[in-house]
Each structure stands twice: as structure tokens, then as C-alpha cells.
C-alpha positions as CSV (number, residue, x, y, z in Angstrom):
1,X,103.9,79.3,-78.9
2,X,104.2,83.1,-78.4
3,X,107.7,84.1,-78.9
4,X,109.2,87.0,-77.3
5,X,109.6,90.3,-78.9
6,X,112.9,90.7,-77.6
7,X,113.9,87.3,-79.6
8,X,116.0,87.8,-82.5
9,X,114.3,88.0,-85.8
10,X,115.7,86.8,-89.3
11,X,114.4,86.9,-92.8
12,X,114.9,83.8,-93.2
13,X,112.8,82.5,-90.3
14,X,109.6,80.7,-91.9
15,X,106.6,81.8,-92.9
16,X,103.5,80.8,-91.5
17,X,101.9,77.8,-93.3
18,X,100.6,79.4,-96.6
19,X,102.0,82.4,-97.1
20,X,103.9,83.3,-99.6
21,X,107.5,83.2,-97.6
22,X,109.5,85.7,-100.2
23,X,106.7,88.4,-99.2
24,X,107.9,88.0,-96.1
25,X,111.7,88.3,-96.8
26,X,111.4,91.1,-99.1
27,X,109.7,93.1,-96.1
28,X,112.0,92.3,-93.5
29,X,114.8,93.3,-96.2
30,X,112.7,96.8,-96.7
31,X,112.8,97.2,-92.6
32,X,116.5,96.7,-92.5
33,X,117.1,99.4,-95.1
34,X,114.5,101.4,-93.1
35,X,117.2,101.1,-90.0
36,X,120.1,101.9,-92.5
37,X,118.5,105.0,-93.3
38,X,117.7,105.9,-89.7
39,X,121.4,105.5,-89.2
40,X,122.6,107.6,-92.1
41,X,120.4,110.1,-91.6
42,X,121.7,110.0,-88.0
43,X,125.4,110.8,-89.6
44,X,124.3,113.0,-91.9
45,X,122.8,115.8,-89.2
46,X,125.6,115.2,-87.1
47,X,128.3,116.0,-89.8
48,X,126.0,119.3,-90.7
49,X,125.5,120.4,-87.4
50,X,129.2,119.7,-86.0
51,X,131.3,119.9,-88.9
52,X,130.1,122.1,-91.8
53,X,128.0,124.2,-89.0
54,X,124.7,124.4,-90.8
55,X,121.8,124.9,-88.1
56,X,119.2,122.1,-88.5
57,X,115.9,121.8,-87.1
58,X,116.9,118.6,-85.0
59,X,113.2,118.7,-82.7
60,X,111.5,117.9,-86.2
61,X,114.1,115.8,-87.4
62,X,114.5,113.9,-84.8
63,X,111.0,113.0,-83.9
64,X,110.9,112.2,-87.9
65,X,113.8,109.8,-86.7
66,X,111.7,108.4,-84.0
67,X,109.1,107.6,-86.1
68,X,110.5,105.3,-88.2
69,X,112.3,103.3,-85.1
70,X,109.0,103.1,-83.5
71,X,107.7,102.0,-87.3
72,X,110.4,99.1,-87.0
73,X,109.8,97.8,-83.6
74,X,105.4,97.4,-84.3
75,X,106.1,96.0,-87.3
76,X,108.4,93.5,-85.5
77,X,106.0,92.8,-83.8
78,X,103.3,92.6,-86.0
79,X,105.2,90.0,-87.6
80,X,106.2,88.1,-84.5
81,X,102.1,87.2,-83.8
82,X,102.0,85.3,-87.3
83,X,100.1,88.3,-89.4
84,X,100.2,87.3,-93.1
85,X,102.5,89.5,-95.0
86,X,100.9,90.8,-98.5
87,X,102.1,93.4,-101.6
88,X,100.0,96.1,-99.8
89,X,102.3,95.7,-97.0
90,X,105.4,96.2,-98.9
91,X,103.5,98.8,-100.6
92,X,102.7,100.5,-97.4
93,X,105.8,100.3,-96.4
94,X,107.6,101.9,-99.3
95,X,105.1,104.6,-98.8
96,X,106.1,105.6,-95.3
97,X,109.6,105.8,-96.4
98,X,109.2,108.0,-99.1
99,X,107.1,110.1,-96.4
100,X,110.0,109.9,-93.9
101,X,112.4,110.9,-96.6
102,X,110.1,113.7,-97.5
103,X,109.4,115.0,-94.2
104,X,113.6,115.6,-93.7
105,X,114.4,116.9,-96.6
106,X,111.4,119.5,-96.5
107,X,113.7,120.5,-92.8
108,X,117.1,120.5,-94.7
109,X,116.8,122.7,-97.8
110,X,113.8,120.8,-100.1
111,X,114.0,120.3,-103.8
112,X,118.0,121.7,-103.2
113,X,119.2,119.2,-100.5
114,X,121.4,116.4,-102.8
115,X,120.0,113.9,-101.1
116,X,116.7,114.0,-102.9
117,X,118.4,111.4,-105.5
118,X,117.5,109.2,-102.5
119,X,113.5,108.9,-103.9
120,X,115.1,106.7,-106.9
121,X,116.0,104.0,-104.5
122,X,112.1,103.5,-103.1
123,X,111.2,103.9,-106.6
124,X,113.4,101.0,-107.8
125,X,112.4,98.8,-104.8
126,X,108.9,99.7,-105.9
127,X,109.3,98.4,-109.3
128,X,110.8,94.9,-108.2
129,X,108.5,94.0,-105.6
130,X,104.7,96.2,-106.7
131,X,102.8,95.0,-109.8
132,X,102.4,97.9,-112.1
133,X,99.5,99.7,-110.7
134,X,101.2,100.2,-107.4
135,X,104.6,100.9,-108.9
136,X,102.7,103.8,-111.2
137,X,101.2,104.7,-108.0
138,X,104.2,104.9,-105.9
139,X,105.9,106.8,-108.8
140,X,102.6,109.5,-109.0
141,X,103.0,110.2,-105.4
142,X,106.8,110.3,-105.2
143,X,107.0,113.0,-108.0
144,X,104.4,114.8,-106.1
145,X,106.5,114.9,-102.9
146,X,109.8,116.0,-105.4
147,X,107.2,119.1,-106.9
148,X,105.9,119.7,-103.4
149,X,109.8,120.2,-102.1
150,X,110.4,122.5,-104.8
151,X,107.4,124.7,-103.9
152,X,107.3,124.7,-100.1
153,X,110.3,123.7,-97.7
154,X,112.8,125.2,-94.7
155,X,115.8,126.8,-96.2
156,X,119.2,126.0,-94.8
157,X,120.9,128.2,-92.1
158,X,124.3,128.3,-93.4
159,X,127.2,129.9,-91.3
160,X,128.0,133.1,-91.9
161,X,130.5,134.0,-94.6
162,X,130.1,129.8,-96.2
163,X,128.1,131.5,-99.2
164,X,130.9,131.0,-101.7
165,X,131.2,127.0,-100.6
166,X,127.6,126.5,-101.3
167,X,128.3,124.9,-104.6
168,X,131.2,122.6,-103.4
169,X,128.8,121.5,-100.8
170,X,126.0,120.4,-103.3
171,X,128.9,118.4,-105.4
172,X,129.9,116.6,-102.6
173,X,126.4,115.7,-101.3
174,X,125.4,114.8,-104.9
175,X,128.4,112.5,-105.1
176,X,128.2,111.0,-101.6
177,X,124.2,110.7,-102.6
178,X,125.4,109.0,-105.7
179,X,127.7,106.3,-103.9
180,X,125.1,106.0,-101.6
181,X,122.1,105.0,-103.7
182,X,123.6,103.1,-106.2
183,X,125.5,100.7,-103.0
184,X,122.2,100.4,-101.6
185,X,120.2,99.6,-105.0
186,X,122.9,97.5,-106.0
187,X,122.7,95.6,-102.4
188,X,118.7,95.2,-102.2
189,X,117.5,94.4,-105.7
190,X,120.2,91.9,-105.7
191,X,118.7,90.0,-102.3
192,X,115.0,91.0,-103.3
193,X,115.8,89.3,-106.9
194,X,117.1,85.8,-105.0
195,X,114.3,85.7,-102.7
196,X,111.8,85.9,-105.8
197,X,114.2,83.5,-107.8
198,X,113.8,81.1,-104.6
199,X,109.7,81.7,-104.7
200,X,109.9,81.1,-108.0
201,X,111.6,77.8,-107.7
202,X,109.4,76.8,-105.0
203,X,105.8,77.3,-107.0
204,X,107.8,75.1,-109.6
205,X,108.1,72.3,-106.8
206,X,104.6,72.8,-105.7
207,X,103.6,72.3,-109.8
208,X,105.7,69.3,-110.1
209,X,104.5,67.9,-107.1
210,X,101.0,68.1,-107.7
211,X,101.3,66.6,-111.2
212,X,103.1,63.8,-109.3
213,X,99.7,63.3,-107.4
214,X,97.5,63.9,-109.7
215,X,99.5,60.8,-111.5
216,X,99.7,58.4,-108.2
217,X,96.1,59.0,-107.7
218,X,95.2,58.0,-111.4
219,X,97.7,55.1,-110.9
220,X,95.7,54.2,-107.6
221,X,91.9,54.2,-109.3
222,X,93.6,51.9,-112.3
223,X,94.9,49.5,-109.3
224,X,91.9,50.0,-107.0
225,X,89.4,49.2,-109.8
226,X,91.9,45.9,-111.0
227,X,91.8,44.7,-108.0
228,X,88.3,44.5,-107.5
229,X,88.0,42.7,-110.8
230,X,91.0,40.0,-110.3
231,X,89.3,39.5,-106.9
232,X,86.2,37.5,-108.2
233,X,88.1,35.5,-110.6
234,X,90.8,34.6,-108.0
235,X,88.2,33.2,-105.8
236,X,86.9,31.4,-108.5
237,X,89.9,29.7,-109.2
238,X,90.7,29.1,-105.1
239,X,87.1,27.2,-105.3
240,X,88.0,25.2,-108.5
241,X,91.3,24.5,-106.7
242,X,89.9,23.0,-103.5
243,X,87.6,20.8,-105.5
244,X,91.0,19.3,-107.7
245,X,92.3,18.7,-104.1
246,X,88.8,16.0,-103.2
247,X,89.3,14.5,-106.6
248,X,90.5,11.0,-106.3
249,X,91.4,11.0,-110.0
250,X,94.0,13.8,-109.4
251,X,95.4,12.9,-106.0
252,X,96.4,9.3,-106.8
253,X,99.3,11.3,-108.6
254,X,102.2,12.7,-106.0
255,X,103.1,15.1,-109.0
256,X,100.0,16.3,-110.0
257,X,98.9,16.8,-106.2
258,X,102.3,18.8,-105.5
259,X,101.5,20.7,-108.5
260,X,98.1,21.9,-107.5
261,X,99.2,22.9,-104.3
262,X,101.7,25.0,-105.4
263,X,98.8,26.4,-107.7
264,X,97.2,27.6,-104.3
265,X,99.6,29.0,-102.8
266,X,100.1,31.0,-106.4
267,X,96.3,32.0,-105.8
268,X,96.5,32.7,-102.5
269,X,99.8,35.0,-102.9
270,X,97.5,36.7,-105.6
271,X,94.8,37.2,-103.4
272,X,96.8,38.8,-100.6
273,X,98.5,41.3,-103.3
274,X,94.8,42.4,-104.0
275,X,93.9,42.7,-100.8
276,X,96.9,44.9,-100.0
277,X,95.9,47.0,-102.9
278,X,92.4,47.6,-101.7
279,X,94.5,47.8,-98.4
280,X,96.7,50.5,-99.1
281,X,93.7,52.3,-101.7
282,X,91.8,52.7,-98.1
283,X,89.3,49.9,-98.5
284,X,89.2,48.3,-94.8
285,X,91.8,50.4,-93.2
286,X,91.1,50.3,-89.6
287,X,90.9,46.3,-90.1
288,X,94.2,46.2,-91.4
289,X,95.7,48.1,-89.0
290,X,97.0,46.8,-85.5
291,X,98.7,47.6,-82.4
292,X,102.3,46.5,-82.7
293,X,106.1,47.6,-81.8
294,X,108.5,48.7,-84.5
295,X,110.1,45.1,-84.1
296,X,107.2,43.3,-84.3
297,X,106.8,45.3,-87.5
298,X,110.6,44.5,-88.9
299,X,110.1,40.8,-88.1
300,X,106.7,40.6,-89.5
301,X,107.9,42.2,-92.9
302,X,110.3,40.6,-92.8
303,X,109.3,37.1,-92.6
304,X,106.4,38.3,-95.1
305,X,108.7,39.2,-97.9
306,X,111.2,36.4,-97.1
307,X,108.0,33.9,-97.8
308,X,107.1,35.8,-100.5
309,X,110.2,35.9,-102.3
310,X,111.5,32.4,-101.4
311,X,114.7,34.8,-100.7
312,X,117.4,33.8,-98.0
313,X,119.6,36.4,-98.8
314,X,118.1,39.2,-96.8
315,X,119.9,40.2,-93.8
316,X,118.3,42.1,-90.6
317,X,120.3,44.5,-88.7
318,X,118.6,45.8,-85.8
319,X,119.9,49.2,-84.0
320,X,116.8,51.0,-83.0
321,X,117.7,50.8,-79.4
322,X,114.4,50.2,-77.0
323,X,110.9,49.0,-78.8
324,X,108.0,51.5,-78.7
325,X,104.8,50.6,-79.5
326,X,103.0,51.6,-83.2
327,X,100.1,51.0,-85.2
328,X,101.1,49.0,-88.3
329,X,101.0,50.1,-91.2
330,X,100.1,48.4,-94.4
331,X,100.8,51.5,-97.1
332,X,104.8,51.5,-95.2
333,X,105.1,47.8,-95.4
334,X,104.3,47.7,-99.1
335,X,106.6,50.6,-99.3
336,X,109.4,48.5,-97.8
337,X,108.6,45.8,-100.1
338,X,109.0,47.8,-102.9
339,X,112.7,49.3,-101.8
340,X,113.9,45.4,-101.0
341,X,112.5,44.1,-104.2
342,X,114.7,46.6,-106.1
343,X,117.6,45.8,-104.5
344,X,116.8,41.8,-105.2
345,X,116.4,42.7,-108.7
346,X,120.1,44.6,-108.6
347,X,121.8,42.5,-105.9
348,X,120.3,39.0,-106.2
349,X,122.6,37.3,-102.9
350,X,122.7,40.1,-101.0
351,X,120.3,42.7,-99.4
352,X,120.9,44.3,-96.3
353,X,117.5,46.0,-94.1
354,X,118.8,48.3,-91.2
355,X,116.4,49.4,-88.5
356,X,117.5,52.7,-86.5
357,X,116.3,55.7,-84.6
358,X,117.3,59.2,-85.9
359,X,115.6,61.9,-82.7
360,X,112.1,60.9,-83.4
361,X,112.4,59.0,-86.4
362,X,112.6,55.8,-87.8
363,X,114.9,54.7,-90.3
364,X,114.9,51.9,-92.5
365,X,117.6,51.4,-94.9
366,X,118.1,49.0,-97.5
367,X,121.5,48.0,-98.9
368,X,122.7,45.9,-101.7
369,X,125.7,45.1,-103.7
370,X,124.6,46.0,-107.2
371,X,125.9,48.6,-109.6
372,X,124.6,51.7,-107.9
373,X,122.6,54.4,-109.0
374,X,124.0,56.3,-112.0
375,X,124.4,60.4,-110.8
376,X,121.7,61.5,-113.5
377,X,119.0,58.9,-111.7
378,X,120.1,60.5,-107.7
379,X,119.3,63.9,-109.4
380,X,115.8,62.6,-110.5
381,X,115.1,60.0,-107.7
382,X,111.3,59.8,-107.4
383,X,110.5,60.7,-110.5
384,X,108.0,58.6,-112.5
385,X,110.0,55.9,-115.5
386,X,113.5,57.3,-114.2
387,X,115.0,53.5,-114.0
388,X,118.2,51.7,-114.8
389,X,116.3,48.3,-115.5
390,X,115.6,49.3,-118.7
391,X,112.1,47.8,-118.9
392,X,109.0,49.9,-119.6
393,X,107.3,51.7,-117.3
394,X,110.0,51.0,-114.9
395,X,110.8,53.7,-112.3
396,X,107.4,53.4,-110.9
397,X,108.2,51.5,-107.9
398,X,110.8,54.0,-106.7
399,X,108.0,56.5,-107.6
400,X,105.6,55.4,-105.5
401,X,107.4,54.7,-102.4
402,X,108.6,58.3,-102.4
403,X,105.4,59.8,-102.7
404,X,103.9,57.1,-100.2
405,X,106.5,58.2,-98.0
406,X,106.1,61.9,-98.3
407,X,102.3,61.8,-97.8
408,X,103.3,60.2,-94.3
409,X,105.5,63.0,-93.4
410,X,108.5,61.2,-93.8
411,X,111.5,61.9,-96.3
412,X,113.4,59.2,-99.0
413,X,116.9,59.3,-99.1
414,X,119.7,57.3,-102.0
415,X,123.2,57.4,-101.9
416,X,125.9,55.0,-103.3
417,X,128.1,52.8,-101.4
418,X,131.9,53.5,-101.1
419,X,132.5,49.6,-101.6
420,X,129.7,48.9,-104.2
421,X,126.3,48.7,-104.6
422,X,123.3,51.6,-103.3
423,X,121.7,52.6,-100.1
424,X,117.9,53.9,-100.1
425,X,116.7,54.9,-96.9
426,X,113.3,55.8,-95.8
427,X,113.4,58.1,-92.2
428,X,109.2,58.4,-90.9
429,X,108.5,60.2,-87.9
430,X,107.7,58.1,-85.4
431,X,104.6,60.6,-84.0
432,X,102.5,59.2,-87.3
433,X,103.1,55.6,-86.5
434,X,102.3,55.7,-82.7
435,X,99.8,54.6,-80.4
């Protein structure tokens, strides 16, 4: 969607996808000082002119003045159509203010105006935002201006008789020059250093999020490839099963005929856990998947893991308000699973599933009356073997369903209960579950 040019414009509105979003902060920051400087230069001539009486070139100055607005408003707009903000930019940008800055003082008196301590502050930007090259670059042509100004520039028209108060003059422009540029440094490489720190932090997410993938996907292969091989030996041992069951020897024996009916149903539970691997791995998608609503979902799980779990102690609270219609999903309901068999493990008589809508998401959150997460595990939750069961390789489970979760577009949530016991919620948007 086109937005206006008229609409405000913030550095921290986002980025486009891919770009690099401190770039794009750190030039917005170099267009505000751009209007700061437009502002004091405004002062500046109108204190010489009206108060101290020097006779300015204000045609020059001011179209010099104009420039840089008009500079502004494009490069608003340049950025409002989605353009891709690089260090040439910033570099580009520096450079027309040091040009601007050039171009008034060569009108107000050159290499002698005070204000020429003013170059330090594109020179420092320069340095914190260029790579060397450019900063050495930027520093070349700057002193070139400075040597330029001292060679070639319009004296100053003082009033008559205000030869004698020359000197006092320069003092007090060196020190107001002084207050000026160290404010202004001080102000901008203290922003420009947070947004890099942010950027910083945020190629260490991407890093630790990739390794994170790069571990489910090995842990997916070891699964994918297990369940491929239990798969043949399961079916083996359904066959064998099934021929126990014709056997008149065995089935005179209540006991024994009890017992190798519970050893099916132990096979059979086996050989649904495979399939849901190869399921959830992407073998067979589109047969596992079918039209449903987000209750018929919740009930289905539900009376899945219920079966599954020979566990009464689950409780269903439904709030979502009216049904919609959604595909099912087999890689969520295993996710589900996952979150209510944690809170079995912690809170064996009571677990708690609530079903709500957020805007356009769904939530499912699972409650139980255990001891809680401890703060260190909140701080880490989703991290691989971060676990308070103690076991090895635990954490994985909590791992996984993050990660599952994220890769839908959804978000995982864990907080502790006021009156005992831990909350995990998982919020989807409904958009990648519908119809």
C-alpha cells in the first residue's frame, strides 16, 4: 500500500523485509540533523544581519538553505516508496552536508568564520557509520573544502567602526561553535551507537536462530529415517499379533487373550506415533490434512491425547466465541501434545487446555498445578536441554514446539501462575490455518 508523503515518518518505522533496519535509522537520524542545521543556520544569519549588523549574501545563502529542505523532502520520499537504504547512502549523504556547510561558510568569511569547527561533526558521524575507506575518503575531501576556504571565499561586511570587536566576535562564535558541536556529537553518536548495538543484537538472534534450525532439521532426518525403520518391524509384529489372536492354544486363556490385546493396541499406538513422524517430516501431507473447524480440532485432540494417555484429568475450556472453519493440522496437534504432556509430567491430576481468540489468532493455553518454571528457564524458554526434569536430553520437547510454532508464524508464550503451577500458551494466526 502506497503511503502518503504527507504521513508522518519515524526512524523507527520498519524496514523493508531484508534490509538492514539500523541503515535505515542512522539515515533518518542524519536527515534530522540535516533540519537542525537548516534551522541554526536560519538563527545564525538572522542574529548577523539584525543584531551584530554584518551584511550577508542572504540570495546565496538562502537558496543554499533551500537546497537542503528540498534534499530532505526527496529523500522522504525516496524512502517512503520502499528504496533499500545502503552505506553509500549515508555516505552520500554526509557528503552533501559537508558541501552545504562549505558553500555558507565560503559566503560568511571562509577559513575565518568559527563555525568551520562544524566539519568535525560530519567527520565523526563519518567515522561511526562509513567503513574505513569512505571515512578516509570523507576526511580527504573535507580537508580539501577547509584548504579551499582558506584560499578562495567572500569576506565579511562588517559595520563601520566594529573593527576593534572583530576578535570578541570570533571568541564568541568559537565558543557558541564549541557548545554547539560537542551537544550535537554527543546527541548523534549516542543514538547512532544504539541503533548499531540493536543491529548487532539482532544478527546475533538471526545466528542463534539458524543454529536452532540447523539442529531441528538434523533432529527431524534422525526421526524421519527411525521411523521408516520401526515401520517394517511394527507391522511385523501387528501380523504376528493377529495370528496369536486365531490360535486356539492361546485364546482358551482369558489372561493371555487380554494380554495380547493390549499388546495391539501397544503396536498400534506405535504405529500411529510413526506415522505422525513421517506426518509432521512432510511424508503424505495433503492426506493428512482435512477440512475441519477449530472445535472439531480441540475435541479431536483432545479425545486423541485423552486415549492416548489413559488421562481423565484434562479439563477443556472453550472461549473462542463462533467456530470458523480450518485445515487441520498434524505438525500443531503434535505440538499440543507435547505442551499437555509436560504439564502431565509436572501436574499429574490436573491440566487445564483453554481455547480463545486474540484479533486474528488462536490461542491455546495449557495450565497445570505443578512447581512452575524456575526464572532462569522463562529467560531461556525454547532453547534446546534447558529442562527442570532433570533427565537427559530433556528440554527438547519445549524446543521443538517453539520452533514448530514459529515456522507457522505463530509466537510461544510461559508465564507462572499467581496460585501455583505454569501457563504455556501457543497464539497462531488464524490466516495459516484457514480454508
Amino acid at each position: 500500500m502506497a503511503a502518503r508523503l504527507a504521513a508522518p515518518f519515524r526512524p523507527e518505522d520498519p524496514a523493508p523485509a531484508g534490509e538492514d533496519d539500523s541503515a535505515r535509522k542512522n539515515l533518518m537520524l542524519l536527515w534530522q540533523l540535516r533540519w537542525i542545521a537548516v534551522a541554526g543556520q536560519v538563527v545564525t544569519i538572522a542574529v548577523a544581519e539584525g543584531v551584530l549588523g554584518i551584511a550577508l549574501p542572504l540570495g546565496p545563502m538562502s537558496a543554499v538553505l533551500a537546497g537542503q529542505v528540498l534534499l530532505n523532502l526527496l529523500g522522504f520520499a525516496w524512502l517512503k516508496r520502499g528504496s533499500t537504504v545502503t552505506e553509500g547512502g549515508l555516505f552520500v549523504t554526509l557528503l552533501l552536508d559537508v558541501a552545504a556547510l562549505t558553500a555558507q561558510l565560503y559566503l560568511s568569511g571562509g577559513a575565518t568564520n568559527p563555525f568551520t569547527a562544524l566539519f568535525l561533526l560530519q567527520l565523526t558521524l563519518g567515522a561511526v557509520l562509513l567503513n574505513r575507506y569512505a571515512t578516509a575518503c570523507l576526511v580527504a575531501l573535507t580537508a580539501a573544502a577547509l584548504v579551499g576556504l582558506t584560499l578562495a571565499y567572500r569576506p565579511l561586511v562588517l559595520p563601520a567602526g566594529s573593527e576593534g570587536e572583530l576578535f570578541d566576535l570570533y571568541l564568541i562564535g568559537m565558543l557558541v561553535g564549541f557548545v554547539l558541536n560537542a551537544s550535537l556529537i554527543a546527541v548523534f553518536v549516542t543514538r547512532i551507537s544504539r541503533n548499531l548495538r540493536e543491529r548487532d543484537a539482532r544478527l546475533a538472534a538471526l545466528r542463534q536462530r539458524a543454529a536452532e534450525e540447523d539442529h531441528i532439521v538434523r533432529m527431524g532426518l534422525l526421526a524421519s529415517g527411525a521411523a521408516h525403520e520401526l515401520g517394517t518391524p511394527l507391522s511385523s509384529l501387528s501380523v504376528i499379533l493377529g495370528d496369536w489372536r486365531r490360535m486356539p492354544d492361546l485364546t482358551r486363556s482369558p489372561e493371555i487373550a487380554r494380554e495380547i490385546e493390549e499388546m495391539q493396541e501397544a503396536v498400534g499406538r506405535c504405529k500411529a506415533i510413526v506415522t505422525g513422524i513421517l506426518l509432521a517430516a512432510g511424508t503424505a501431507r495433503g492426506e493428512a490434512s482435512h477440512l475441519t473447524s477449530v472445535r472439531g480440532f480441540v475435541t479431536e485432540l483432545v479425545t486423541e491425547w485423552r486415549r492416548m494417555r489413559a488421562c481423565g484429568g484434562l479439563r477443556l475450556r472453550d472461549v473462542f466465541g463462533e467456530d470458523q472453519a480450518i485445515v487441520s493440522d498434524t505438525a500443531l496437534k503434535q505440538v499440543v501434545f507435547n505442551v499437555l504432556d509436560n504439564a502431565l509430567d509436572m501436574s499429574p491430576h490436573f491440566v487445564e487446555l483453554t481455547v480463545d481468540r486474540e484479533g486474528d489468532a488462536l490461542r491455546l493455553s495449557v495450565a497445570d498445578r505443578g512447581p512452575g518454571f524456575a526464572p532462569e528457564m522463562l529467560a531461556r524458554l525454547g532453547q534446546p536441554y534447558t529442562s527442570s526434569k532433570g533427565r537427559l536430553g530433556g528440554g527438547l520437547g519445549l524446543f521443538l514446539v517453539v520452533n514448530v510454532v514459529r515456522k507457522l508464524g505463530g509466537t510461544v508464550s510461559a508465564r507462572n501462575r499467581d496460585q501455583g503451577g505454569a501457563v504455556v500458551t501457543i497464539s497462531l494466526p488464524l490466516s495459516v490455518l484457514s480454508v
